[in-house]
C-alpha positions as semicolon CSV with decimal commas, in nm:
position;residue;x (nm);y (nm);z (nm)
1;X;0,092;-2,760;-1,195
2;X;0,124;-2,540;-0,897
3;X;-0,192;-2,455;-0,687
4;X;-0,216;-2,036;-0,495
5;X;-0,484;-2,054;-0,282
6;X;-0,637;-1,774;-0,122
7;X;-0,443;-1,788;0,212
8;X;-0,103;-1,758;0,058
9;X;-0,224;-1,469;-0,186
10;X;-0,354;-1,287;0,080
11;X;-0,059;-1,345;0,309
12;X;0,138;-1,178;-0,018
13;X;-0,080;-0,912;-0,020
14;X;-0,046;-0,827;0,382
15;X;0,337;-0,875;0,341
16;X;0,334;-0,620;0,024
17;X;0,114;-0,384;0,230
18;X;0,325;-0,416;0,552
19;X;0,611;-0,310;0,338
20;X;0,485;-0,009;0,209
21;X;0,344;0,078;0,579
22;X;0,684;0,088;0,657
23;X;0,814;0,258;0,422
24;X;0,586;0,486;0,437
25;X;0,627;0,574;0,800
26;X;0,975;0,593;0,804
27;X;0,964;0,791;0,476
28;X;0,759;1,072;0,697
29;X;0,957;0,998;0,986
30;X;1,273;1,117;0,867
31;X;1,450;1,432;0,833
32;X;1,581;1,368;0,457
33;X;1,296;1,529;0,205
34;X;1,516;1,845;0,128
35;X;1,875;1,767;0,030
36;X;1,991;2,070;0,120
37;X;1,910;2,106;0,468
38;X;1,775;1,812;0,606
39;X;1,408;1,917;0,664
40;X;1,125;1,660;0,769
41;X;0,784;1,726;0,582
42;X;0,617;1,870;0,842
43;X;0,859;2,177;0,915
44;X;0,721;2,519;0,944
45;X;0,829;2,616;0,541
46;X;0,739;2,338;0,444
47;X;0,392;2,276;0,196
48;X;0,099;2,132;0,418
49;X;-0,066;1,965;0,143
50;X;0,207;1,666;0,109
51;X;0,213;1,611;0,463
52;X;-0,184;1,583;0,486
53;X;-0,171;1,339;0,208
54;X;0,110;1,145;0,339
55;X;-0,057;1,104;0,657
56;X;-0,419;0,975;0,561
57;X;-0,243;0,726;0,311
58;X;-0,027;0,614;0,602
59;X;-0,401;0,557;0,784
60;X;-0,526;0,445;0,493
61;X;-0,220;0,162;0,486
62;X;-0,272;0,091;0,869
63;X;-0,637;0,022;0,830
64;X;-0,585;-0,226;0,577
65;X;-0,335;-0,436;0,753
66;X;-0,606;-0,443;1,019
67;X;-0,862;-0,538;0,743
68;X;-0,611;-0,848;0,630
69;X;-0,533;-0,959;0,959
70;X;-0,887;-1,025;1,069
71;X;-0,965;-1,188;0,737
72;X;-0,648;-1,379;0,739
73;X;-0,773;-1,448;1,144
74;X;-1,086;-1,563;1,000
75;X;-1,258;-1,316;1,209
76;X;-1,508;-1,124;1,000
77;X;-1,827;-1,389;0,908
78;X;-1,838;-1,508;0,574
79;X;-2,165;-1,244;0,536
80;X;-1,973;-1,000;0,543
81;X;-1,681;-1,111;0,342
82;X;-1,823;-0,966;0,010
83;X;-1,793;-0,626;0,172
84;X;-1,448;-0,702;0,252
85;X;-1,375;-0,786;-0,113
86;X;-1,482;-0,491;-0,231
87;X;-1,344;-0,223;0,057
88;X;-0,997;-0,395;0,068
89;X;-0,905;-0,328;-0,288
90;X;-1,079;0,037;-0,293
91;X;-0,861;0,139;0,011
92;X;-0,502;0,054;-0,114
93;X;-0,633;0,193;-0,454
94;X;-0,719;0,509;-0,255
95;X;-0,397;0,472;-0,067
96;X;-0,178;0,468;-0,363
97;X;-0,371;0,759;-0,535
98;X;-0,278;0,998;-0,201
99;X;0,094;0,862;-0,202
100;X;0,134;0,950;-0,575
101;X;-0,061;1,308;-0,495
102;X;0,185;1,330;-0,230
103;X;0,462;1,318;-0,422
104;X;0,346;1,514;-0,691
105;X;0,279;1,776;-0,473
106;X;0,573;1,795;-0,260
107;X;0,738;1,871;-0,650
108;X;0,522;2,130;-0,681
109;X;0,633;2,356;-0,387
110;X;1,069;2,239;-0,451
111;X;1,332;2,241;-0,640
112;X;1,466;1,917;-0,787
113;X;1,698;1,864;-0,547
114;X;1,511;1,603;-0,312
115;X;1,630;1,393;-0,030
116;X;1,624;1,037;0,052
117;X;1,254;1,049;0,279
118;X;1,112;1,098;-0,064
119;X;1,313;0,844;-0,216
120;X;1,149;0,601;0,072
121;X;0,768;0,693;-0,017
122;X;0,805;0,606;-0,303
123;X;0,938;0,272;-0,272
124;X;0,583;0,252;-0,046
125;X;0,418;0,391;-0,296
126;X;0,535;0,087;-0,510
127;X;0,464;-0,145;-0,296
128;X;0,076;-0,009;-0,185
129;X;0,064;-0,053;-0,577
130;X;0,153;-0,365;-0,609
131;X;-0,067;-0,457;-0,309
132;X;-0,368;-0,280;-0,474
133;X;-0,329;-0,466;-0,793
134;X;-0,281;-0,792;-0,561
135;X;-0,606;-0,716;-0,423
136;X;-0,769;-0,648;-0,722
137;X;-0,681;-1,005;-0,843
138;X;-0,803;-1,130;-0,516
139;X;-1,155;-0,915;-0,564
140;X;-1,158;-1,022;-0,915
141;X;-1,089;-1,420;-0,850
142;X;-1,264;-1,463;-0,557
143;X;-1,631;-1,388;-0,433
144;X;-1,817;-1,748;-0,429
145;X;-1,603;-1,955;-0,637
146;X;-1,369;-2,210;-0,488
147;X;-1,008;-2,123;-0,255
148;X;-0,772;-2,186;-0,492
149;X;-0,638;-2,072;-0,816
150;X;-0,453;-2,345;-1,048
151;X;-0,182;-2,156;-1,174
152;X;-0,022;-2,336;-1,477
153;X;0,377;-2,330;-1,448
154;X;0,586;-2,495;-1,709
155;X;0,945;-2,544;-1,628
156;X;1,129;-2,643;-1,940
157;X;1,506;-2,775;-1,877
C-alpha cells in the first residue's frame, strides 16, 4: 500500500499547472496560429476575442502558480486555507473554460488550416485540465480530514 499525501499531490498539481503556463505563453508568443502566413494572434486581421481570452487564462494560470507556491510555502494561515480550497480549483476551472473559448473562437473567424501556436494551447489547455481536475480531488479530499490519502496499489507478477 502506497501512501499520496497532500504535499506530493499538490506539487503534481503546480508541476501540471506550470506546464500549461508554459505552454500557454509560448503558444501566444509565437508567430505560428495561421499556416499560411505565419501570423501571431494579436496581428491587426486577426479576431480580438481569442487573444482577450488567451490572455486572462494565461493570468488566470499565473495567479494560480502563485496561489500553490504560497500554500506549498506554507505561507497562507491555516484560517484561511478553506478559502484556498475552494478558489484554487474554481480558477483553473475558469482557466480551462477561457482556453477552450479561445480555441473555439479562433475557429470561428479561420479556415481549417491552423498553425502550430494553436497546436501548443492546446496541449495547455490539457494540461490546465488535468490540473483543474487535480485540484478538484484535492478540494474534494481535503478540508479537515487528515494529510494523506492511502491509495491501494496491487502489483500482481
Amino acid at each position: 500500500m502506497k501512501v499520496l499525501s497532500e504535499f506530493f499531490l499538490l506539487f503534481t498539481i503546480t508541476i501540471t499547472t506550470a506546464f500549461s503556463t508554459i505552454f500557454c505563453i509560448i503558444g501566444l508568443s509565437t508567430r505560428g496560429w495561421h499556416f499560411d502566413s505565419y501570423r501571431n494572434l494579436f496581428c491587426d486581421q486577426c479576431p480580438k476575442i481569442p487573444s482577450i481570452l488567451a490572455i486572462i487564462s494565461m493570468m488566470l494560470l499565473v495567479v494560480c502558480l502563485i496561489l500553490l507556491g504560497l500554500i506549498i510555502g506554507r505561507i497562507i494561515d491555516q484560517e484561511h486555507m478553506l478559502s484556498m480550497r475552494l478558489i484554487l480549483p474554481l480558477l483553473l476551472l475558469i482557466s480551462t473554460i477561457f482556453l477552450l473559448a479561445t480555441l473555439n473562437s479562433y475557429l470561428d473567424f479561420v479556415d481549417p488550416n491552423r498553425g502550430y501556436s494553436y497546436y501548443l494551447t492546446i496541449v495547455a489547455f490539457v494540461f490546465a485540465y488535468l490540473a483543474s481536475l487535480l485540484a478538484s480531488f484535492w478540494l474534494g479530499n481535503g478540508g479537515f480530514i487528515s494529510k494523506t490519502y492511502s491509495v491501494q496499489i496491487s502489483i500482481e507478477s
